[in-house]
PDB file of N, CA, C and O in Angstrom:
ATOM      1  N   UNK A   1     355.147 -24.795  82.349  1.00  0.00           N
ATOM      2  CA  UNK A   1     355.771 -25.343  81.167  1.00  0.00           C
ATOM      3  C   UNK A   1     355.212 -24.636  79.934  1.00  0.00           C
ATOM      4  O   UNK A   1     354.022 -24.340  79.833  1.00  0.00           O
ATOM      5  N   UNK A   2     356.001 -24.419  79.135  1.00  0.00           N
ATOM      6  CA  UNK A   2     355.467 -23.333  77.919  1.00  0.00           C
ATOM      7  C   UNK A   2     355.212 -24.471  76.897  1.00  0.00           C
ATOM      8  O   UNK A   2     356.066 -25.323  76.654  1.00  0.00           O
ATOM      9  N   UNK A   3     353.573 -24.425  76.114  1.00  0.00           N
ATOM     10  CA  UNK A   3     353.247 -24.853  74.935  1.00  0.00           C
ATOM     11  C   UNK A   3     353.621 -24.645  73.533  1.00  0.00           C
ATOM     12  O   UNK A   3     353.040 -23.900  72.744  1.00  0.00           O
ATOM     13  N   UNK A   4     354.759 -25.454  73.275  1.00  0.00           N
ATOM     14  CA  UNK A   4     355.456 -25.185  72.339  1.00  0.00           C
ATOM     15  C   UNK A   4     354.250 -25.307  71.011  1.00  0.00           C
ATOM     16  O   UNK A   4     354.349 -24.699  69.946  1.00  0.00           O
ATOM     17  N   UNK A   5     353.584 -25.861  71.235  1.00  0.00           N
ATOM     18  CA  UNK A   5     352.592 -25.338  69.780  1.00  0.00           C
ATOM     19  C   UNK A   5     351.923 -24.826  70.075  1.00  0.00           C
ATOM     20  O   UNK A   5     350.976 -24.803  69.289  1.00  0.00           O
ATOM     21  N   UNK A   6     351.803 -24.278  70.912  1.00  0.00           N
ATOM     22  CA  UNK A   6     350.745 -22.561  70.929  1.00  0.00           C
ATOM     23  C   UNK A   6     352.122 -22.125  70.418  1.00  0.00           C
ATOM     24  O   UNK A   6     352.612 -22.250  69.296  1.00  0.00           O
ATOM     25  N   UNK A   7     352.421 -21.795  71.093  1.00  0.00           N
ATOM     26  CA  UNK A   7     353.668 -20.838  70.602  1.00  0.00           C
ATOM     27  C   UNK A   7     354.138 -20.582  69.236  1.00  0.00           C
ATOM     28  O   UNK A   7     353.973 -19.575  68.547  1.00  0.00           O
ATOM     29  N   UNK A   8     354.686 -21.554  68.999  1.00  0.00           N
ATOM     30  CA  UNK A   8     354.569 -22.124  67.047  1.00  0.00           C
ATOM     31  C   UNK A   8     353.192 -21.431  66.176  1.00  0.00           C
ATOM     32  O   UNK A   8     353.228 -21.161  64.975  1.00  0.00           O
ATOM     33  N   UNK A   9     352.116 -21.241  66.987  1.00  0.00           N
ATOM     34  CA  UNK A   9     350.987 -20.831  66.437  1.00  0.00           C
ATOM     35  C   UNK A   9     350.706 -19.790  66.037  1.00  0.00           C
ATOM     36  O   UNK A   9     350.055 -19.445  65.050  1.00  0.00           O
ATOM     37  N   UNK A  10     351.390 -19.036  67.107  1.00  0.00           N
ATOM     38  CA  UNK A  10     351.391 -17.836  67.589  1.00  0.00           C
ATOM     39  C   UNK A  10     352.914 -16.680  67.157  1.00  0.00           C
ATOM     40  O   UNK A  10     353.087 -15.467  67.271  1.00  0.00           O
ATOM     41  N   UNK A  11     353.740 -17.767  66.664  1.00  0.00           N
ATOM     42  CA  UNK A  11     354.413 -16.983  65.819  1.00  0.00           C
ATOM     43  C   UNK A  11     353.607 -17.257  64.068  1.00  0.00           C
ATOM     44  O   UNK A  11     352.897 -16.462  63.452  1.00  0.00           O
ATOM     45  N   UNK A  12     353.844 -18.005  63.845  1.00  0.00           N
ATOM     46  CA  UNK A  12     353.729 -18.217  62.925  1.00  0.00           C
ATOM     47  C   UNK A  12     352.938 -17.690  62.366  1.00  0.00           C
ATOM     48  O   UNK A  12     352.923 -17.802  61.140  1.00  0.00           O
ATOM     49  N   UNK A  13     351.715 -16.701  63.203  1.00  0.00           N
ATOM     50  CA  UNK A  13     350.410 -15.613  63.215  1.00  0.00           C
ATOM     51  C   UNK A  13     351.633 -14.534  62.295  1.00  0.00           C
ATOM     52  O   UNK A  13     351.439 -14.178  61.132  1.00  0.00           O
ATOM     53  N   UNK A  14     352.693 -14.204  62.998  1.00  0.00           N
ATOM     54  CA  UNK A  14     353.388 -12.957  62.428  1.00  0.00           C
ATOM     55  C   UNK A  14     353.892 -12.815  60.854  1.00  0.00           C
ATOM     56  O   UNK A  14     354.307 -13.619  60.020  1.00  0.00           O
ATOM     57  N   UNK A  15     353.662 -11.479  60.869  1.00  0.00           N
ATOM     58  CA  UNK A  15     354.200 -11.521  59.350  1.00  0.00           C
ATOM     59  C   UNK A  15     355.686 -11.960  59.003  1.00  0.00           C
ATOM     60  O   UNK A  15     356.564 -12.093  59.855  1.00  0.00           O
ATOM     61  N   UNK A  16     355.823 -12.129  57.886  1.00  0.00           N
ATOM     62  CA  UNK A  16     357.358 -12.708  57.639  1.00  0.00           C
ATOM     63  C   UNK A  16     358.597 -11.852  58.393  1.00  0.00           C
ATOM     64  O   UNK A  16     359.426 -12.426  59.098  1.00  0.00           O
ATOM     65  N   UNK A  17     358.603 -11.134  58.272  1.00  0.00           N
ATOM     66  CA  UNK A  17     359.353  -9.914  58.662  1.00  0.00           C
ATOM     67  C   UNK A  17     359.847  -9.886  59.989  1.00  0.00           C
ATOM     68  O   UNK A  17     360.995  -9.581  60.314  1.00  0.00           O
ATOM     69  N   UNK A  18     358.830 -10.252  60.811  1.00  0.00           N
ATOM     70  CA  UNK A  18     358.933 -10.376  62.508  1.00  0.00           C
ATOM     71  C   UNK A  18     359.448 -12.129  62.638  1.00  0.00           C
ATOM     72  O   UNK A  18     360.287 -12.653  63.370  1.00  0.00           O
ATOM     73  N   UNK A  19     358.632 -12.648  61.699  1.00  0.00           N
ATOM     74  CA  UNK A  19     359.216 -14.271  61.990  1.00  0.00           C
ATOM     75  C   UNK A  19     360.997 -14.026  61.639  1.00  0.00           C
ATOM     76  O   UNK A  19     361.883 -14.396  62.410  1.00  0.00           O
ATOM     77  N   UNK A  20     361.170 -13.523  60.686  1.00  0.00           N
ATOM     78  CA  UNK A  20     362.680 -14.045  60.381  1.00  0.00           C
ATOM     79  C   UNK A  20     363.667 -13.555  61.505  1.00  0.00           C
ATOM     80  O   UNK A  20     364.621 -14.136  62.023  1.00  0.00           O
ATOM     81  N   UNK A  21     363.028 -12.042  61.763  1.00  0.00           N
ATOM     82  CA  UNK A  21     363.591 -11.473  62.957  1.00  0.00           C
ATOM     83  C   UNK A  21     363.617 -12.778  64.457  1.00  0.00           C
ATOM     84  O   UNK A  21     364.566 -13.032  65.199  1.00  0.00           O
ATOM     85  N   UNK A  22     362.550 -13.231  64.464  1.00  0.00           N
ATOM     86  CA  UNK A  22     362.329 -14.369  65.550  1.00  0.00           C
ATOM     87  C   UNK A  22     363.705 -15.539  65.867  1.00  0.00           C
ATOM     88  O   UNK A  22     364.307 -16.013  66.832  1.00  0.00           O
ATOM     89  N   UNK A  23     363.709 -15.610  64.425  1.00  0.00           N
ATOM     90  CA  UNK A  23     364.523 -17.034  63.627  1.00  0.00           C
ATOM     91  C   UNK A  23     365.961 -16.484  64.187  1.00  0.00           C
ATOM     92  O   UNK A  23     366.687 -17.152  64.923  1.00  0.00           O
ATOM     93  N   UNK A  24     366.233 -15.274  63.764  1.00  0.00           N
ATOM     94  CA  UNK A  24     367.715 -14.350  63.808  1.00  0.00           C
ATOM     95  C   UNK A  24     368.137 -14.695  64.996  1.00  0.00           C
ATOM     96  O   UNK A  24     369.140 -15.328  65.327  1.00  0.00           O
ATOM     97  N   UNK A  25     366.995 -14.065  65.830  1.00  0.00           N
ATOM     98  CA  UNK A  25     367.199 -14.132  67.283  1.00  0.00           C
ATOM     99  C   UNK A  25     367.480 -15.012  68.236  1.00  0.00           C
ATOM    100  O   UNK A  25     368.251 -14.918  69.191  1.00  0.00           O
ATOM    101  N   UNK A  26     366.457 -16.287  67.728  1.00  0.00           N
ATOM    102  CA  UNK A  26     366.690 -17.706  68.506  1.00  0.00           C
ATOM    103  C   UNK A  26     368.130 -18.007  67.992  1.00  0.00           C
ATOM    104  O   UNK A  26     368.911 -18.296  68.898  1.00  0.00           O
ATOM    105  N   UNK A  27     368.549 -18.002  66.974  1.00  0.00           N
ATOM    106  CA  UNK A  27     370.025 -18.594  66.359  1.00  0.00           C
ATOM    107  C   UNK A  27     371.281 -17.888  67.081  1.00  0.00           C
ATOM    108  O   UNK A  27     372.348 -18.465  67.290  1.00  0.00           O
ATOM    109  N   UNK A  28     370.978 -16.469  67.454  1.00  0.00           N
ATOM    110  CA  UNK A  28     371.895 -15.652  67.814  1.00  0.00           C
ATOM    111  C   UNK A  28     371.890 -16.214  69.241  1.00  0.00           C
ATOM    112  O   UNK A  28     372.972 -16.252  69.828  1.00  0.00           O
ATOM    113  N   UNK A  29     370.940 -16.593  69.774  1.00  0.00           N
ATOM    114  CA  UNK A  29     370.767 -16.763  71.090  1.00  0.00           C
ATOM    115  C   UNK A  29     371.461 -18.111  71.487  1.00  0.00           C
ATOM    116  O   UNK A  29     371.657 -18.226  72.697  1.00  0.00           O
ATOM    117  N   UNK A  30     371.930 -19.310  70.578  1.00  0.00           N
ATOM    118  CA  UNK A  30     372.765 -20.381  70.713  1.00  0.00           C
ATOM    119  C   UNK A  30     373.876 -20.248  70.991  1.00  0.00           C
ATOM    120  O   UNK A  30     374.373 -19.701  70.006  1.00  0.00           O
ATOM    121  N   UNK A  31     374.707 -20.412  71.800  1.00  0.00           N
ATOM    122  CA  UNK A  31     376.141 -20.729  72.161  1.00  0.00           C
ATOM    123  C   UNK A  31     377.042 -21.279  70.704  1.00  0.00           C
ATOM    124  O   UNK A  31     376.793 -22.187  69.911  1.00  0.00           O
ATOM    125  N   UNK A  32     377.567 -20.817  70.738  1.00  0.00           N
ATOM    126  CA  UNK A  32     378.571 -20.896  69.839  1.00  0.00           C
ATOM    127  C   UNK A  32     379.109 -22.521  69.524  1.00  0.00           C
ATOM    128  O   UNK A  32     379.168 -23.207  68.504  1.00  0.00           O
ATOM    129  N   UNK A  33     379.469 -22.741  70.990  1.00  0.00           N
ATOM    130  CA  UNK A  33     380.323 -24.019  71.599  1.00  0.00           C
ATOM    131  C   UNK A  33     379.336 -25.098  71.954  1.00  0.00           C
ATOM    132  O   UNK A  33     379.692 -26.195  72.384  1.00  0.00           O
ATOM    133  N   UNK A  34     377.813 -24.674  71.718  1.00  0.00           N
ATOM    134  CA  UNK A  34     377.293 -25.702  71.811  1.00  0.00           C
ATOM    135  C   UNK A  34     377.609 -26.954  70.938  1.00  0.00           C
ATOM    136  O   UNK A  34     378.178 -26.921  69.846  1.00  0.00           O
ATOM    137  N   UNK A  35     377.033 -28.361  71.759  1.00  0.00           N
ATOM    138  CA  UNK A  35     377.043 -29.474  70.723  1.00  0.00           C
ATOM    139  C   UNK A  35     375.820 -29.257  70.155  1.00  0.00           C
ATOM    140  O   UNK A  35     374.774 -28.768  70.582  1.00  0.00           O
ATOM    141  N   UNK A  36     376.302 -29.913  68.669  1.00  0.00           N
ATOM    142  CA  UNK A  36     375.055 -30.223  67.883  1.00  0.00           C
ATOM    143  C   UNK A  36     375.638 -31.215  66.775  1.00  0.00           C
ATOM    144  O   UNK A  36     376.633 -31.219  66.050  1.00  0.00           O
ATOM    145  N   UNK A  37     374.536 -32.061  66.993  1.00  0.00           N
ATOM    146  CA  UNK A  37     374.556 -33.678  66.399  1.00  0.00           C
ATOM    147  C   UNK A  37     374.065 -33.238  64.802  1.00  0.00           C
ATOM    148  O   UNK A  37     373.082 -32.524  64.601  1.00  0.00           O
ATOM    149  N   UNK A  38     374.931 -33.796  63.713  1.00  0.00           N
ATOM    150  CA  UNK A  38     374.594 -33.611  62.489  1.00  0.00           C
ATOM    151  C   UNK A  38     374.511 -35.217  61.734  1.00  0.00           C
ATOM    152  O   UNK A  38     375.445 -36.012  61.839  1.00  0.00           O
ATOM    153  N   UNK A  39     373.600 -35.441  61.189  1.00  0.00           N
ATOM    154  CA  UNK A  39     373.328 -36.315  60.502  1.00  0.00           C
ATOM    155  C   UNK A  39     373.895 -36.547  59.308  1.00  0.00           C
ATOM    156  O   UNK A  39     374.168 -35.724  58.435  1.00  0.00           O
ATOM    157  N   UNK A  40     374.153 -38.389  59.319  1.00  0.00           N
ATOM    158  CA  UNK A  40     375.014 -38.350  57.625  1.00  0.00           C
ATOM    159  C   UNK A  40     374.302 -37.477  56.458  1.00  0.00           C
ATOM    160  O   UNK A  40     374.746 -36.454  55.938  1.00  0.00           O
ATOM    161  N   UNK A  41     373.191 -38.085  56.207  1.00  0.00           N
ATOM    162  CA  UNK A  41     372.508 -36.818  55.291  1.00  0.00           C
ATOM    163  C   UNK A  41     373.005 -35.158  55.437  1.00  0.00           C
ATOM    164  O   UNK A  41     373.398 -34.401  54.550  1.00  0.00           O
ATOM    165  N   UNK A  42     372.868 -34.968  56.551  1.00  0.00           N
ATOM    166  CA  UNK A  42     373.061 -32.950  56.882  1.00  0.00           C
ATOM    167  C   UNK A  42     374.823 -33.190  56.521  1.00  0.00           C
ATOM    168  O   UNK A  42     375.284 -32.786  55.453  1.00  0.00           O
ATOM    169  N   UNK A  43     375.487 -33.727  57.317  1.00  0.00           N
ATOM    170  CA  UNK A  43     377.148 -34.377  56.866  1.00  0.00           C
ATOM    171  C   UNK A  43     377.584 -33.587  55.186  1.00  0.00           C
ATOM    172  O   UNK A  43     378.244 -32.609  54.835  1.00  0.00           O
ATOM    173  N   UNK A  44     376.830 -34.598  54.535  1.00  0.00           N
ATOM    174  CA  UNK A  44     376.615 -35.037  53.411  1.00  0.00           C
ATOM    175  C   UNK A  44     376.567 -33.666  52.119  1.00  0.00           C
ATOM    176  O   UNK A  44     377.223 -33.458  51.098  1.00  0.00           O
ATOM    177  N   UNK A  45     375.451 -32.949  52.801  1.00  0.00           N
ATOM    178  CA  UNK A  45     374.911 -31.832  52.343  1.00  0.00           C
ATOM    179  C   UNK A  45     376.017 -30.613  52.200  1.00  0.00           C
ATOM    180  O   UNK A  45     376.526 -30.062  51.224  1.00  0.00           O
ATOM    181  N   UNK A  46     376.169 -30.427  53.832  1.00  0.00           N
ATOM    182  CA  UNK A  46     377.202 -29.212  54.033  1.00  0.00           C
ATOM    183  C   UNK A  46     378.664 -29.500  53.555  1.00  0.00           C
ATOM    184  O   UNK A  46     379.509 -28.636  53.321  1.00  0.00           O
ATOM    185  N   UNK A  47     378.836 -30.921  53.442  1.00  0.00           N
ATOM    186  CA  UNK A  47     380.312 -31.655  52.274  1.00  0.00           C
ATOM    187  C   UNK A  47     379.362 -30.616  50.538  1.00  0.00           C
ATOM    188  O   UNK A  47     379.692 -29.657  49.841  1.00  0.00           O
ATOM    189  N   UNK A  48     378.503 -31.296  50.564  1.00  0.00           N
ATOM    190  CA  UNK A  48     378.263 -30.391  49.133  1.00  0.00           C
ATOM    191  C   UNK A  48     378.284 -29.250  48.723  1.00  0.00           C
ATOM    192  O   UNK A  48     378.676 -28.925  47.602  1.00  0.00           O
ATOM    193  N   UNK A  49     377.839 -28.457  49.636  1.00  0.00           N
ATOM    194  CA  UNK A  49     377.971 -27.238  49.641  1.00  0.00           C
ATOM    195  C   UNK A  49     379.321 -26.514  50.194  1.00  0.00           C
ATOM    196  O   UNK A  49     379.132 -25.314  50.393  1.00  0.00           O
ATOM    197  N   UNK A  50     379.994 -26.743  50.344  1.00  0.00           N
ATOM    198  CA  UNK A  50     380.961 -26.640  50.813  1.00  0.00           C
ATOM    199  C   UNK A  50     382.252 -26.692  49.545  1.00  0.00           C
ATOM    200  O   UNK A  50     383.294 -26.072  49.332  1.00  0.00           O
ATOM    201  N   UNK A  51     381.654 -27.567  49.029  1.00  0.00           N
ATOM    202  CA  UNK A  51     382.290 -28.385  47.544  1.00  0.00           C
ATOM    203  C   UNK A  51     382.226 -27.266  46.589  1.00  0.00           C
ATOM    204  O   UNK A  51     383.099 -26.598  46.034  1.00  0.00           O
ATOM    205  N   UNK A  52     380.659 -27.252  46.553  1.00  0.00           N
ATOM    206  CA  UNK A  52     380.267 -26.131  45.212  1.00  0.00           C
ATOM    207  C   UNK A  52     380.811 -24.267  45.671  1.00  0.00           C
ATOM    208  O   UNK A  52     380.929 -23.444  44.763  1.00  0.00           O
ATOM    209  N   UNK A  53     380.999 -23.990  46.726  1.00  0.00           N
ATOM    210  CA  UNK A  53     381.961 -22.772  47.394  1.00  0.00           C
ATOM    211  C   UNK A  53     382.641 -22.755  46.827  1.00  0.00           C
ATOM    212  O   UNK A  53     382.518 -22.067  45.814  1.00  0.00           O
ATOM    213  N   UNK A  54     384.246 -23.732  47.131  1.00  0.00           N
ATOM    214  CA  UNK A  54     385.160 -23.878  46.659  1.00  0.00           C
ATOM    215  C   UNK A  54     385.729 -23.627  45.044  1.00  0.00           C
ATOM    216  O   UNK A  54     386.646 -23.110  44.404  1.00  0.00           O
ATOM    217  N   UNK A  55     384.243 -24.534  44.881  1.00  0.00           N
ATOM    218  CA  UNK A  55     384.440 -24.518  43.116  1.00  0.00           C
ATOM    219  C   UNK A  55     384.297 -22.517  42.211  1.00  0.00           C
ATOM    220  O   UNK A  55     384.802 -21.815  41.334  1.00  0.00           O
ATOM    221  N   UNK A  56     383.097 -22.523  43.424  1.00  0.00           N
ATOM    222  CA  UNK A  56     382.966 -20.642  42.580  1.00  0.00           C
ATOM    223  C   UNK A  56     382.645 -19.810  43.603  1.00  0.00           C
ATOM    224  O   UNK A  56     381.480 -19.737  43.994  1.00  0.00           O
ATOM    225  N   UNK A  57     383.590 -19.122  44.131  1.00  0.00           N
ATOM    226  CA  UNK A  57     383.381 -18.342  45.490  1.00  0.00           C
ATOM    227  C   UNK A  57     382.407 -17.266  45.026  1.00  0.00           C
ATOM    228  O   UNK A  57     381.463 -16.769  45.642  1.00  0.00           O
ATOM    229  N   UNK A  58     382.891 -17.003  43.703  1.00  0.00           N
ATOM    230  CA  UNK A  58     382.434 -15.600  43.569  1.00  0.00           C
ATOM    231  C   UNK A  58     380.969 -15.586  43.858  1.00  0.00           C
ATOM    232  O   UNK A  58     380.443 -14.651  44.461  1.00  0.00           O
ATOM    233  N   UNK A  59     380.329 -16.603  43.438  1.00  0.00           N
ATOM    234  CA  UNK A  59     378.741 -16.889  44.200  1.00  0.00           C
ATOM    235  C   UNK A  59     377.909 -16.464  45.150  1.00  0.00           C
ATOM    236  O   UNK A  59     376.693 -16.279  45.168  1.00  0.00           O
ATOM    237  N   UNK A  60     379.134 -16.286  46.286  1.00  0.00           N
ATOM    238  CA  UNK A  60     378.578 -16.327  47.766  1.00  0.00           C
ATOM    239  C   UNK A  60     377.786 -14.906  47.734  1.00  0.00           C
ATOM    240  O   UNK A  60     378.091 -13.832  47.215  1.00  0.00           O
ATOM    241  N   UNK A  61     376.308 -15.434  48.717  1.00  0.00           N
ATOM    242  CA  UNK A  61     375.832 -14.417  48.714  1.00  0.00           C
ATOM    243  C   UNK A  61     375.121 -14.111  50.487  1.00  0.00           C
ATOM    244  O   UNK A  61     374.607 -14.858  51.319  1.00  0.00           O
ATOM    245  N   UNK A  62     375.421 -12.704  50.452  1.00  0.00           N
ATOM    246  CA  UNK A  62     375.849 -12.130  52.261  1.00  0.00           C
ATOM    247  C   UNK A  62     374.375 -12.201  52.648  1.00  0.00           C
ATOM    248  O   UNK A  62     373.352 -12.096  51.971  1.00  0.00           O
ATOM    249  N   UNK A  63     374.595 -12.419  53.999  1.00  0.00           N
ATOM    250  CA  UNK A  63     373.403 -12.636  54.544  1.00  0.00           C
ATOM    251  C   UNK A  63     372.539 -11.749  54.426  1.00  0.00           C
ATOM    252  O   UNK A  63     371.378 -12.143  54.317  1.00  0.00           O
ATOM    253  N   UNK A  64     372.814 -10.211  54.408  1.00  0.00           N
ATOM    254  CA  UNK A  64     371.947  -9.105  54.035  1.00  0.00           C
ATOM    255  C   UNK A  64     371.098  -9.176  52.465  1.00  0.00           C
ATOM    256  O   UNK A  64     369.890  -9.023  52.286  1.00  0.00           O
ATOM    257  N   UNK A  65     372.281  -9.490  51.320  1.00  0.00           N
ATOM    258  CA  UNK A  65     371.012 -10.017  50.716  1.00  0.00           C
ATOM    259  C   UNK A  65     370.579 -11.155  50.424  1.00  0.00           C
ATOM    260  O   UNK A  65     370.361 -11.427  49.244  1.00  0.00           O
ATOM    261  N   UNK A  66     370.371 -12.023  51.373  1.00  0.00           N
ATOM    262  CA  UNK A  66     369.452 -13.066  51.885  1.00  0.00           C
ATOM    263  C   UNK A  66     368.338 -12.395  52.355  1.00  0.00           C
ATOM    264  O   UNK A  66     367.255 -12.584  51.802  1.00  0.00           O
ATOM    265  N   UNK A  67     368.419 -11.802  53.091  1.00  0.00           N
ATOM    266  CA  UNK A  67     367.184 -11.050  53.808  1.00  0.00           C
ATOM    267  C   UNK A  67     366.861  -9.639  52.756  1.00  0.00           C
ATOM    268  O   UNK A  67     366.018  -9.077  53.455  1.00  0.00           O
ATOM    269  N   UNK A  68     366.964  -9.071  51.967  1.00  0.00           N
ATOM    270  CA  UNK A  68     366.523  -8.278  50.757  1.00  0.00           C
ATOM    271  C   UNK A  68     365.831  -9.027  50.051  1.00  0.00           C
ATOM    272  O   UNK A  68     364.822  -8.555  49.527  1.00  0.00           O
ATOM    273  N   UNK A  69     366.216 -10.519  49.824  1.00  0.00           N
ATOM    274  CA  UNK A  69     365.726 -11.213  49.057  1.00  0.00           C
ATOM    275  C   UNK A  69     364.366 -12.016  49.044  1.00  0.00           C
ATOM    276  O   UNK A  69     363.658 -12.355  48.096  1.00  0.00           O
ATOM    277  N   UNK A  70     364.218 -12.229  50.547  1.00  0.00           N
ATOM    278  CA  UNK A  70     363.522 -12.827  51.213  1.00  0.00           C
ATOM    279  C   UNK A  70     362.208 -12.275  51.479  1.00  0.00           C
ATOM    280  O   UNK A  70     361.110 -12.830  51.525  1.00  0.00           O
ATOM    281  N   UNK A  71     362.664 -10.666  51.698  1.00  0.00           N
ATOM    282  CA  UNK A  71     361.453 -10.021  52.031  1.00  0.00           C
ATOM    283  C   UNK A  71     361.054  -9.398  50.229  1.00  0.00           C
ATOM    284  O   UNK A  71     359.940  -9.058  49.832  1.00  0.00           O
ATOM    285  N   UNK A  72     362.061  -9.407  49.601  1.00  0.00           N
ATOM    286  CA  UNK A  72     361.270  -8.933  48.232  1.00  0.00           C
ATOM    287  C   UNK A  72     360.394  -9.590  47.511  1.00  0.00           C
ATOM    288  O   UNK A  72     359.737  -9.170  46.559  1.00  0.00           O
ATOM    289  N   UNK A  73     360.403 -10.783  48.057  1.00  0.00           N
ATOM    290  CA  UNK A  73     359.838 -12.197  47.491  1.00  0.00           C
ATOM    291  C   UNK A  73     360.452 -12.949  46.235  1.00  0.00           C
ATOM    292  O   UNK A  73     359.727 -13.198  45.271  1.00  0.00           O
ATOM    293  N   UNK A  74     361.812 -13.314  46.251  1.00  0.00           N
ATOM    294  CA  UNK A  74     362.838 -13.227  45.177  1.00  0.00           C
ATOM    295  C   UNK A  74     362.928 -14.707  45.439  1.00  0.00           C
ATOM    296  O   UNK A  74     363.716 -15.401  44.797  1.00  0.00           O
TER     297      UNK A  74
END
């Protein structure tokens, strides 16, 4: 059985760079079609955001620079 907090420990040792890569990876690695249970709060949230999109697309910003941003320390 794998120790999920070693593990946690043991990423979390890595620099940002390799963690986000980690993060990318586990997410990519989810099924598409999986279920996943969202909470009124989370509901709630992605209604908001979703809201404020609508209102100004021009906003949106691509996942690449998310990750420019992230690692520039922005």
């Amino acid at each position: 059985m794998i120790d999920i907090a070693q593990t946690l420990t043991e990423l979390t040792a890595l620099p940002i760079e390799d963690r986000l890569r980690v993060v990318e990876s586990l997410w990519d690695s989810i099924p598409a079609a999986s279920p996943v249970e969202v909470s009124p709060a989370q509901l709630a949230e992605l209604q908001r955001r979703i809201a404020a999109h609508q209102r100004s697309p021009a906003q949106l910003i691509t996942w690449d620079e998310i990750l420019h941003r992230l690692r520039d320390g922005r």
